[in-house]
LONUVEX-92828 format. One record per residue: residue number from 1; chain; x, y, z of N, C-alpha, C in turn; residue in one letter. Coordinates in steps of 0.1 Angstrom, whole numbers, plus 5000, padded with zeros to 4 digits. Example, Ala and Ser with C-alpha at 12.3 -4.5 7.8 and 13.67 -1.06 7.14 Angstrom:
<kefis>
resi|chain|n.px|n.py|n.pz|ca.px|ca.py|ca.pz|c.px|c.py|c.pz|resn
1|A|5132|4943|5078|5123|4955|5078|5132|4967|5078|A
2|A|5128|4978|5071|5137|4989|5071|5129|5000|5079|S
</kefis>
This chain:
<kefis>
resi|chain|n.px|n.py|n.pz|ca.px|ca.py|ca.pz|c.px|c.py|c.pz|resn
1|A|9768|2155|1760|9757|2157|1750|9763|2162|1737|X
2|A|9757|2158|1727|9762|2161|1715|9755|2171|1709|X
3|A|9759|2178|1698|9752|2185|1689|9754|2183|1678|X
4|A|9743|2185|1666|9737|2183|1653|9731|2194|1648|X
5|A|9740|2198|1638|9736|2208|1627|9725|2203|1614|X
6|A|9716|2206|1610|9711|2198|1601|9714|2212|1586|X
7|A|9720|2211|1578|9722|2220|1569|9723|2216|1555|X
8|A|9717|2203|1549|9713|2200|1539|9703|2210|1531|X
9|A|9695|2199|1519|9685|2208|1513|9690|2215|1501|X
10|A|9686|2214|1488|9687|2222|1478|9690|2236|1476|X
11|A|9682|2244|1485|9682|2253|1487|9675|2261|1475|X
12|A|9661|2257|1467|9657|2264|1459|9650|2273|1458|X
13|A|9641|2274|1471|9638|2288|1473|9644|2303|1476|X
14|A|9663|2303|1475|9668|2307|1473|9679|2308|1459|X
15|A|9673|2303|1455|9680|2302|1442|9673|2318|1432|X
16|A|9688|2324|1428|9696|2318|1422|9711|2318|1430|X
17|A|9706|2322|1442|9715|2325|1453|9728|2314|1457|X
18|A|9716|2305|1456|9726|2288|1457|9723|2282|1448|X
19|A|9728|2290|1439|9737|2280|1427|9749|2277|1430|X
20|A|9752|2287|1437|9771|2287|1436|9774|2282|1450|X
21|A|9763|2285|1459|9765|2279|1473|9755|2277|1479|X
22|A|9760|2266|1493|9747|2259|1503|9742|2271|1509|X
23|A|9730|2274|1511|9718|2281|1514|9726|2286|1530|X
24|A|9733|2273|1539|9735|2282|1552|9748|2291|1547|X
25|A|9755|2291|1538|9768|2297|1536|9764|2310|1533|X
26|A|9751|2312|1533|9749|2330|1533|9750|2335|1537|X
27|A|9756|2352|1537|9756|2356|1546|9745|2363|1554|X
28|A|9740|2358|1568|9730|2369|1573|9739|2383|1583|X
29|A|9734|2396|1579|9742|2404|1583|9761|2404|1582|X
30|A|9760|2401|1593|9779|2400|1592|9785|2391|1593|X
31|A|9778|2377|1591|9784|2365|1593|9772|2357|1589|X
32|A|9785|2342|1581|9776|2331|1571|9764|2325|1581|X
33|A|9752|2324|1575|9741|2317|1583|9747|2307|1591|X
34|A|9757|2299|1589|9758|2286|1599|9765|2291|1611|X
35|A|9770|2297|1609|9774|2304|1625|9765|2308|1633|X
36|A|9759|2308|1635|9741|2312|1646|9741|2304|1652|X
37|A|9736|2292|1644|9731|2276|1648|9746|2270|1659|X
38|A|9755|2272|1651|9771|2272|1659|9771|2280|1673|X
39|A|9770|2287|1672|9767|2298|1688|9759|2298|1694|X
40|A|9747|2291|1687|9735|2287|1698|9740|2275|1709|X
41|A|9749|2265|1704|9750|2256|1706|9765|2257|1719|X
42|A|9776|2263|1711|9781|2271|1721|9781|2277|1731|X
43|A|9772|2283|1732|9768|2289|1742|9760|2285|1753|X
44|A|9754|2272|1751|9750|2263|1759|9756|2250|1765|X
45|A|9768|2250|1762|9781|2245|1767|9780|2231|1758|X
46|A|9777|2230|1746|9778|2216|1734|9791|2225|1720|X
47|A|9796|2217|1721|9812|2220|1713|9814|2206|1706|X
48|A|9809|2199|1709|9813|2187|1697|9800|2184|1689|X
49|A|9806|2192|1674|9790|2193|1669|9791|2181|1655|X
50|A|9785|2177|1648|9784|2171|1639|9774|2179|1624|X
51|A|9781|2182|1615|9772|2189|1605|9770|2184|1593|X
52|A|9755|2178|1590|9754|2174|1577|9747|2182|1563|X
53|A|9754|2181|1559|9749|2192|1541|9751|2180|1530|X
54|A|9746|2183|1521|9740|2178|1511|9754|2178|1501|X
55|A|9755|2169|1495|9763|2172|1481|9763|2181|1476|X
56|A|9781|2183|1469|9780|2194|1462|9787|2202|1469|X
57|A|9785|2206|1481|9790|2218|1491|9800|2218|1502|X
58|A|9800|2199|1504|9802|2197|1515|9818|2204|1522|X
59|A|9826|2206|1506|9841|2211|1512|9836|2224|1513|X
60|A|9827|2235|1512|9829|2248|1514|9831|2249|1529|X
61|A|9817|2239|1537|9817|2243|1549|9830|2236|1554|X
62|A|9835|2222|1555|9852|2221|1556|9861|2234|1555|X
63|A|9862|2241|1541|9867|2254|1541|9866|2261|1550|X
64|A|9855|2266|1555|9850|2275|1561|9855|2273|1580|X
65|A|9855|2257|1584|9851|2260|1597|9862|2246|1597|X
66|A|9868|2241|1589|9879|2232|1592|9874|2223|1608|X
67|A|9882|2225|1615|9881|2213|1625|9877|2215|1638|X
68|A|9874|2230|1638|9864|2239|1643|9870|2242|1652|X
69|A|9882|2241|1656|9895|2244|1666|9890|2259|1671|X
70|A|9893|2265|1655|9895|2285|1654|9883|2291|1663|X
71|A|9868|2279|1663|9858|2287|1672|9855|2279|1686|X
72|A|9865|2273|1689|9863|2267|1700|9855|2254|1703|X
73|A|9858|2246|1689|9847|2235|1694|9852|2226|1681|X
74|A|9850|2211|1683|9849|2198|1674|9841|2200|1666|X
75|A|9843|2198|1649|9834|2198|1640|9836|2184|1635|X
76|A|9824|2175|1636|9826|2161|1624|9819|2168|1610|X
77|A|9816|2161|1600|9812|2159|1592|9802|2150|1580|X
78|A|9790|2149|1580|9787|2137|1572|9778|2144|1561|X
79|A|9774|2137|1553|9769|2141|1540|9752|2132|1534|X
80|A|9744|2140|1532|9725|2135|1528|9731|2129|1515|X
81|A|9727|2120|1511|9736|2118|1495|9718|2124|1486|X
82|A|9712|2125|1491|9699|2128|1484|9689|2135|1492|X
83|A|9678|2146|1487|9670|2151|1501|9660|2142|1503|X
84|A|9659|2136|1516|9651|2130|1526|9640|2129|1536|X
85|A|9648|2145|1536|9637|2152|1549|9653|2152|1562|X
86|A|9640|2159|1571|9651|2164|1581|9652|2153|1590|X
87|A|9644|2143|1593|9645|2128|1601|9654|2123|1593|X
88|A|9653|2117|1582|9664|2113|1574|9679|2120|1577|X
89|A|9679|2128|1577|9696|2135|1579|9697|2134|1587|X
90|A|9688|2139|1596|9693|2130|1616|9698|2117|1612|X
91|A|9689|2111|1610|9692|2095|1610|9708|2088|1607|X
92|A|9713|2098|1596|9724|2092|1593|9737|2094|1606|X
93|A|9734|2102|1622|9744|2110|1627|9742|2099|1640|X
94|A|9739|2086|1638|9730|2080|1653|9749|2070|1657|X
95|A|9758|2071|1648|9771|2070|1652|9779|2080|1660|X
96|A|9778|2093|1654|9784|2105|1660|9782|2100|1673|X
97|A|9761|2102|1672|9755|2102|1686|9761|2097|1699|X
98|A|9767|2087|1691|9769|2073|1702|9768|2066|1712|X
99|A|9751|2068|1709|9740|2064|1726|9739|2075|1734|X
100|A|9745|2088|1731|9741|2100|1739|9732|2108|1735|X
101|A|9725|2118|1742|9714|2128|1741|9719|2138|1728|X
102|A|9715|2140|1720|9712|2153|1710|9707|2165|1712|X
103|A|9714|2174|1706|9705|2188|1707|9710|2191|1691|X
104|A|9697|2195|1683|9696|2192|1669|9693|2208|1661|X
105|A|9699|2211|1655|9694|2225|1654|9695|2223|1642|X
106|A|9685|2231|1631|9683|2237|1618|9694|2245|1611|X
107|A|9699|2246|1602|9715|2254|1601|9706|2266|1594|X
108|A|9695|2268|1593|9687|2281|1586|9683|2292|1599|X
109|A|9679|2284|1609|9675|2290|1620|9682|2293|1630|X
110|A|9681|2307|1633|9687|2322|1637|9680|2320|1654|X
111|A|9687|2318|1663|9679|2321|1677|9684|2329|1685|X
112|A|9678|2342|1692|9685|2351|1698|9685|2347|1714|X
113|A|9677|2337|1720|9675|2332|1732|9688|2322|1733|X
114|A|9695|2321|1747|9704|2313|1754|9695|2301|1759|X
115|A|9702|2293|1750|9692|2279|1751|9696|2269|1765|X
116|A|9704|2272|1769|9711|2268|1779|9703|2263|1794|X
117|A|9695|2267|1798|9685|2266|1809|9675|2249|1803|X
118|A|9667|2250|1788|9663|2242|1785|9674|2228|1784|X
119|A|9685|2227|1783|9696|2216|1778|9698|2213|1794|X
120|A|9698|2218|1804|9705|2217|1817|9688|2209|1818|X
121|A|9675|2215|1815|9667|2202|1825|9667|2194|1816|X
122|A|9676|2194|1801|9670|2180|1791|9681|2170|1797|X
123|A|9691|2171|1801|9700|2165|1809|9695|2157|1819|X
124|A|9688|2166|1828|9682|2156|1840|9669|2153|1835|X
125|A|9666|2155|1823|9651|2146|1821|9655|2129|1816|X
126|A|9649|2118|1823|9655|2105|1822|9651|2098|1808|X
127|A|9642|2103|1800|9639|2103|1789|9629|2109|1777|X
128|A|9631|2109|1766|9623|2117|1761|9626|2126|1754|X
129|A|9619|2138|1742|9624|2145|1741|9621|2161|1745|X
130|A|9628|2170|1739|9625|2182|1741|9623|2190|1730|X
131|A|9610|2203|1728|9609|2214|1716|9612|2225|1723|X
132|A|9611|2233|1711|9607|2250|1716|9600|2251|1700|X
133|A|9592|2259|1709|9577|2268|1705|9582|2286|1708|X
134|A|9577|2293|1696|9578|2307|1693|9562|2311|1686|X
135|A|9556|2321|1695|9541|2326|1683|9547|2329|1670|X
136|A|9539|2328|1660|9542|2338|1649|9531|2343|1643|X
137|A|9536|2347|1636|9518|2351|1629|9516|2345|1617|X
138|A|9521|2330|1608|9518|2331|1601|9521|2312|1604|X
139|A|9516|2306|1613|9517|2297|1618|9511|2284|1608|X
140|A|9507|2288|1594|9504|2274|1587|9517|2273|1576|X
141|A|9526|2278|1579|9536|2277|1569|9546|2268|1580|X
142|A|9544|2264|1594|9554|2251|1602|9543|2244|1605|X
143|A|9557|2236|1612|9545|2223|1622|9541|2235|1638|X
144|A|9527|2228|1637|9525|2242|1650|9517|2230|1660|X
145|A|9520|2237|1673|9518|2229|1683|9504|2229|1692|X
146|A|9492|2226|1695|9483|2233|1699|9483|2228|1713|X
147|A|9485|2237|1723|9485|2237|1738|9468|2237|1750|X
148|A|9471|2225|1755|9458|2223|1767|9466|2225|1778|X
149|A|9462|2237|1789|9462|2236|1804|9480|2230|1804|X
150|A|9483|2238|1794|9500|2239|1793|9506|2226|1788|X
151|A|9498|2217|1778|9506|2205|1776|9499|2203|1762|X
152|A|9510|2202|1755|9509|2197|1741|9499|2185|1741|X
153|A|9488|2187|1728|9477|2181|1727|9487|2175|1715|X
154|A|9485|2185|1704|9491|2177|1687|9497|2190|1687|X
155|A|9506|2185|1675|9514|2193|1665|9511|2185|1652|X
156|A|9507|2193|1642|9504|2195|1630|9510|2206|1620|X
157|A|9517|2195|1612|9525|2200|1601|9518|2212|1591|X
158|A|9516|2223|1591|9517|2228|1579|9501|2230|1582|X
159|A|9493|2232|1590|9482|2231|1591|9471|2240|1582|X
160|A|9462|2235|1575|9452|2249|1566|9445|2258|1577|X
161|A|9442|2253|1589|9436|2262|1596|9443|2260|1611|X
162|A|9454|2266|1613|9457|2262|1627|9449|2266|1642|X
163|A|9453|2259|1649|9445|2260|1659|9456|2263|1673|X
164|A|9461|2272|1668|9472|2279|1677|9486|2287|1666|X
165|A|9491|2299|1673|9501|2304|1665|9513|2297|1671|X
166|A|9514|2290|1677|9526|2287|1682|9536|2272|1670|X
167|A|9546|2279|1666|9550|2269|1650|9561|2263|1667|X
168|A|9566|2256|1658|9575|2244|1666|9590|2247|1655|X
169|A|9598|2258|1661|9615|2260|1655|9621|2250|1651|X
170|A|9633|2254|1645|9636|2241|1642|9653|2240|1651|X
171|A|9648|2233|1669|9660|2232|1675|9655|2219|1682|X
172|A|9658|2211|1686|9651|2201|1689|9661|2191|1698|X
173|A|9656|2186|1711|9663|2173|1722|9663|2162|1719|X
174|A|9668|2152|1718|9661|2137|1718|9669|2130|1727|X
175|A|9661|2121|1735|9672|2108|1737|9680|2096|1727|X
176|A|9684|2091|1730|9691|2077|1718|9679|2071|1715|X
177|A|9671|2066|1719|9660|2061|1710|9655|2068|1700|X
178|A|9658|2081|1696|9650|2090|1685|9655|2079|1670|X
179|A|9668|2073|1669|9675|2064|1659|9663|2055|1659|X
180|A|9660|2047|1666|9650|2039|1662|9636|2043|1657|X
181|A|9629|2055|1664|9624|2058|1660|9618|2062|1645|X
182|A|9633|2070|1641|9637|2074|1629|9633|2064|1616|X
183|A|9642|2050|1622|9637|2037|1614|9624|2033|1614|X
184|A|9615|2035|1620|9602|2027|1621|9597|2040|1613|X
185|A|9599|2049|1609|9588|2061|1599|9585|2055|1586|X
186|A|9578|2061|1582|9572|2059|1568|9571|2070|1561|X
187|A|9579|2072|1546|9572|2086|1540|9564|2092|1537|X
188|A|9567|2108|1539|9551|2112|1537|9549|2117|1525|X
189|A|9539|2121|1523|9534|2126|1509|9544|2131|1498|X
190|A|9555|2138|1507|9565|2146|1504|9576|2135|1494|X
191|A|9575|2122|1503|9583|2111|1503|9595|2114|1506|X
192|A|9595|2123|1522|9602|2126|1531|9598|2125|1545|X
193|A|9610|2118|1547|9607|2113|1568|9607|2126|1573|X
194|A|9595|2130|1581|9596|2139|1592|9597|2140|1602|X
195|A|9603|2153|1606|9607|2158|1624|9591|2156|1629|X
196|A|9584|2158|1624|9567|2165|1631|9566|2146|1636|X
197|A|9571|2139|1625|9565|2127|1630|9574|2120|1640|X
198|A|9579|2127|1641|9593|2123|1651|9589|2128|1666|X
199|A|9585|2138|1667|9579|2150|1679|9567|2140|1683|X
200|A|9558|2136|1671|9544|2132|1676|9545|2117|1686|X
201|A|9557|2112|1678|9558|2096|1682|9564|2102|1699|X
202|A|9572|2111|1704|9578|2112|1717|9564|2121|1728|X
203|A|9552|2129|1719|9541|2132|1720|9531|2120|1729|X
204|A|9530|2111|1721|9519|2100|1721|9528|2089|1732|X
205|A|9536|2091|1733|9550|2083|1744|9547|2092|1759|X
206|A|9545|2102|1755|9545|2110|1770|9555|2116|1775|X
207|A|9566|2114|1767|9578|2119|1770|9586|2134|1768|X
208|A|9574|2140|1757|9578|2156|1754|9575|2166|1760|X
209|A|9590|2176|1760|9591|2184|1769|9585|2195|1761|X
210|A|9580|2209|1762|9590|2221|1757|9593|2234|1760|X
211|A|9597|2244|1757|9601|2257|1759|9593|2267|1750|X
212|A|9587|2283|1758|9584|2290|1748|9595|2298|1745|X
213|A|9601|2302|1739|9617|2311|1739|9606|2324|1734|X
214|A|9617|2338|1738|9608|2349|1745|9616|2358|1731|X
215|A|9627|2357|1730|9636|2366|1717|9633|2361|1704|X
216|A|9638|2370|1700|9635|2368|1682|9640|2353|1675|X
217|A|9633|2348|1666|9632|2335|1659|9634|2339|1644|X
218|A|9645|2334|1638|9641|2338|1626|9650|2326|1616|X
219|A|9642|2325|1606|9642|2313|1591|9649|2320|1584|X
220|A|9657|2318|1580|9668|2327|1571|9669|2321|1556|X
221|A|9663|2306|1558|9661|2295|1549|9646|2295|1542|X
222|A|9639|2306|1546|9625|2304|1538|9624|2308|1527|X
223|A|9628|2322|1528|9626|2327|1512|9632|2341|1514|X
224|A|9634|2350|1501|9646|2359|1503|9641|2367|1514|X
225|A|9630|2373|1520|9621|2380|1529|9626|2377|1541|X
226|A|9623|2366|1543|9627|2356|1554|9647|2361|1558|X
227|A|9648|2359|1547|9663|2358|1547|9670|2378|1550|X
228|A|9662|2385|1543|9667|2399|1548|9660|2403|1562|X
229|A|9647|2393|1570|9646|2400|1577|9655|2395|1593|X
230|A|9661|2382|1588|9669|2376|1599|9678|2384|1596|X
231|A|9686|2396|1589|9694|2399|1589|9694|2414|1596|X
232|A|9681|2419|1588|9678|2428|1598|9676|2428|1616|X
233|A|9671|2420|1619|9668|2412|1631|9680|2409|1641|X
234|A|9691|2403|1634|9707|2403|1643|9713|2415|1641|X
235|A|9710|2423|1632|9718|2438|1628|9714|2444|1641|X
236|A|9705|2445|1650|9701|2451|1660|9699|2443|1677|X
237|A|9705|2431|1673|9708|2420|1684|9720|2422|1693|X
238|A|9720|2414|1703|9739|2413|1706|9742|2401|1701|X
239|A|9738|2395|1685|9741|2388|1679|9748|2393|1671|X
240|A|9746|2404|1670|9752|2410|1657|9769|2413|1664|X
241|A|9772|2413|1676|9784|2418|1680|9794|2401|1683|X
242|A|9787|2392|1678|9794|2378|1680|9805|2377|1671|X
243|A|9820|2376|1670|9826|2376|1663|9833|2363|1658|X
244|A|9841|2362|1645|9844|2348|1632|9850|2339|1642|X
245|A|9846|2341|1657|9853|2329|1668|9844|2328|1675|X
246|A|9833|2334|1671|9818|2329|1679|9822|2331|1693|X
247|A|9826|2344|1697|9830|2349|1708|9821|2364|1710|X
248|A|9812|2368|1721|9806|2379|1720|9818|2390|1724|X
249|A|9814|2403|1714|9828|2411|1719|9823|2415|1726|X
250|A|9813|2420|1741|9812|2424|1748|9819|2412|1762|X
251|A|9813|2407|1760|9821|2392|1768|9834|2391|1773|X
252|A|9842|2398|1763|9854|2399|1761|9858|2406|1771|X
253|A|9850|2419|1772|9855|2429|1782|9848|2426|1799|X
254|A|9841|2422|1794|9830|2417|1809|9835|2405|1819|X
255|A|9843|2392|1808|9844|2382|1817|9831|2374|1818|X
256|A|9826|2373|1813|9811|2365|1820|9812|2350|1810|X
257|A|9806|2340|1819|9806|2334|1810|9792|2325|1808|X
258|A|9790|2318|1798|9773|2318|1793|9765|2318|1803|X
259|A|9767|2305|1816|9758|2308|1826|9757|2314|1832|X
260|A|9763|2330|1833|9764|2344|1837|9751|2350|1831|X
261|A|9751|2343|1817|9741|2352|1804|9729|2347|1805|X
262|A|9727|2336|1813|9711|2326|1812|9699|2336|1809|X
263|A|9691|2335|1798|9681|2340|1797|9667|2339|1807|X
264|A|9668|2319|1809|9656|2317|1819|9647|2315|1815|X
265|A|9643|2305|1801|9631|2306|1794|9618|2297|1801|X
266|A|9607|2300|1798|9599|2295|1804|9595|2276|1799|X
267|A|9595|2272|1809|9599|2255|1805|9584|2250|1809|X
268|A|9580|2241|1806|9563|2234|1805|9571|2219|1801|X
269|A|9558|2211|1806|9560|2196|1801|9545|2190|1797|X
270|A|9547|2175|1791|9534|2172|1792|9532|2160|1797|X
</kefis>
């Protein structure tokens, strides 16, 4: 199974922050935002990742993480030549892919949960995809998901009045057909292809899995608030103890290894 960083985007609600650099190159706490999304991935036994950023930046992250040897894992590289939305920058990785399962993560979003339990049943699931869902409290700023008798009804983008706190993160499963899918969208208002329409089409198919994950969630990409309080948030994590080899220093002394650490999150289908 492969993995996908999605780390494009202007990054202007951090501006004037990224003028000089891509929005994940910040640093949260003690290490650049893209390193999270990297260790999530890691740690769930996916090491050949593929990362796409936007023009402009693309050699920093090169600089930064080279051939990804130093943290234990395959880095490719591809490039949004324009913002499209987050379906669009998937779309361009359906080579990387190459007919294998995805696990797609946000390069803004911060997860303190071992995602590892959800990937092992996306594995044996024969098709379809997979979410995770986190409450929040301020659930009309994502796509949020509204739950019947434990099974996704709809997910609704950005809703004015939602009808559930549960937003839909941004980490996400697909099988090989998500490429096709990707092609058959239409843009939205935004005149950007979306994930939400991506989720609904695998929704309406019958094929969506998801996870509620139980630890902290945090957008480090929303706005500076957002961004000090993911920092705050791993300052007090055993995230914060993950070191520039995406190696936990406790780990180190323990011997354990990830599926030693399984969190065990709670899994639902529909």
């Amino acid at each position: 199974m492969k993995g996908i960083i999605l780390a494009g985007g202007t990054g202007s609600r951090l501006n004037p922050l990224t003028k000089v650099t891509n929005k994940h190159l910040l640093p949260v706490y003690n290490k650049p935002m893209i390193y999270y999304p990297l260790y999530t991935l890691k740690e769930a036994g996916i090491t050949s990742v593929m990362i796409v950023s936007g023009k402009g930046h693309a050699g920093s992250f090169l600089e930064l993480l080279g051939s990804g040897a130093e943290i234990g894992m395959k880095i490719s590289y591809e490039v949004q030549e324009e913002a499209g939305g987050i379906a669009q920058a998937l779309g361009l990785t359906q080579n990387f892919a190459n007919n294998e399962k995805v696990v797609v993560v946000l390069g803004d979003n911060i997860i303190e949960d071992n995602i590892s339990a959800a990937i092992s049943e996306f594995r044996m699931q024969p098709r379809g995809a997979r979410i995770f869902l986190k409450k929040v409290d301020n659930p009309q700023a994502y796509g949020v998901a509204e739950l019947e008798n434990d099974r996704i009804t709809s997910i609704v983008e950005k809703p004015e009045s939602p009808r559930s706190d549960l937003a839909v993160i941004g980490c996400y499963m697909y099988d090989p057909q998500v490429y096709e899918v990707i092609t058959g969208l239409s843009p939205s208002n935004r005149n950007e292809l979306e994930i939400t329409d991506v989720n609904n089409y695998y929704l309406q198919q019958g094929t969506l899995k998801y996870d509620i994950i139980d630890g902290f969630w945090g957008d480090g990409g929303e706005s500076f608030d957002s961004l000090m309080e993911a920092s705050s948030l791993v300052q007090k994590s055993e995230l914060a103890k993950v070191d520039h080899r995406l190696t936990l220093l406790d780990r180190k002394h323990k011997n354990l290894t990830p599926n030693e650490e399984n969190t065990g999150n709670r899994v639902y289908s529909i």
